[in-house]
C-alpha positions in Angstrom: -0.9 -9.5 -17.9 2.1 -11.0 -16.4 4.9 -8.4 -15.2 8.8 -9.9 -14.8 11.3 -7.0 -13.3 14.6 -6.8 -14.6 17.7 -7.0 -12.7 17.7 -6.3 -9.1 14.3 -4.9 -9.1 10.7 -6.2 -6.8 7.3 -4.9 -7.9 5.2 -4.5 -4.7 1.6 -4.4 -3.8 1.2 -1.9 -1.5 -0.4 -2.0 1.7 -2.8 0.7 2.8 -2.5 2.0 6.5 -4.7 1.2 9.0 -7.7 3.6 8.9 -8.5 3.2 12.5 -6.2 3.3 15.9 -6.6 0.2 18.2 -8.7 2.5 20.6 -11.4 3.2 17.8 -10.6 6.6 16.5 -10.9 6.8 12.8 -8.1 8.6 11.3 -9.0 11.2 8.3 -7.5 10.6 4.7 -5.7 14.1 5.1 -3.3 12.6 8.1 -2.4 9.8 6.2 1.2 9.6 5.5 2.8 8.0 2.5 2.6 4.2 2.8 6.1 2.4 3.2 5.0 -1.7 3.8 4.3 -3.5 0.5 3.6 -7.0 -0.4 6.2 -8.6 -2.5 4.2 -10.2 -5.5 7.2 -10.5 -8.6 11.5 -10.1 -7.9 13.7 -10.1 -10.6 16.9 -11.3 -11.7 20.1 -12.0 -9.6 22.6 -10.2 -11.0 26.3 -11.3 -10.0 27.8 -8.1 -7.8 31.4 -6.9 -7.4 30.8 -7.6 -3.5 31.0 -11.4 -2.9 29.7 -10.2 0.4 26.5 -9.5 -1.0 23.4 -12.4 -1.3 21.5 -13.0 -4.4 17.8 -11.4 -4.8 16.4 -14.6 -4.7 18.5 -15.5 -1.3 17.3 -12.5 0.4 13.1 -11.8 -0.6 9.9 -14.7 -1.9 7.2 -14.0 -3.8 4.6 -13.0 -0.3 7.1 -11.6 1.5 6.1 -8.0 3.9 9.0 -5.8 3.3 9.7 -2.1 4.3 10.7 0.1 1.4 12.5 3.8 1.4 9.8 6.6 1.9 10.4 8.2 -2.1 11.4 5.3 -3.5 10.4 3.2 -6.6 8.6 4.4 -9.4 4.1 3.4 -9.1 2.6 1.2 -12.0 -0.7 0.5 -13.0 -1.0 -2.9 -14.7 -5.2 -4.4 -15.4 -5.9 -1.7 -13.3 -3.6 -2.7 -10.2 -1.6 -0.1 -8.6 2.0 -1.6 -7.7 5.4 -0.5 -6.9 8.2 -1.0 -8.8 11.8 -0.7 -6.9 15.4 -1.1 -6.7 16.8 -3.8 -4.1 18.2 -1.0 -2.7 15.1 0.7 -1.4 14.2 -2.2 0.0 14.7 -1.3 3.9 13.7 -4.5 6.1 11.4 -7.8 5.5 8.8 -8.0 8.4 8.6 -11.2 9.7 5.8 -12.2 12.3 
């Protein structure tokens, strides 16, 4: 199944923390915070804004972008079994860039 947000929204793929520090220690599950770095797999529609200031959707995130996203934010999907993020342009904090 194919999954097109609406509007100003980004479904994500999110990315699972690293389970083990650079030094070797494994971290256990109950330490583990809330992930905030997600994959961008789908965006949706510009939608014209009040603010000329502001850049289209499409301008600003690609389909395989990293991105940083707001702690609480979005609501989770499962679609075939894939657990995703679905969110507002708004929580959309930072793109990571390498």
């Amino acid at each position: 199944m194919k999954v097109r947000p609406v509007d100003e929204r980004v479904l994500l793929q999110i990315v699972e923390a690293e389970t083990k520090t650079s030094g070797g220690i494994i971290i256990p599950d109950t330490v583990h915070e809330k992930p905030q770095i997600g994959k961008v797999i789908a965006i949706g529609d510009d939608v014209v804004s009040k603010d000329a200031e502001r850049k289209p959707l499409s301008k600003l995130l690609k389909v395989g972008d990293k991105v940083l996203f707001a702690k609480y934010g979005g609501t989770e999907v499962t679609v075939d079994g894939e657990e995703y993020l679905l969110t507002n342009r708004s929580d959309i904090l930072a793109v990571i860039e390498k």
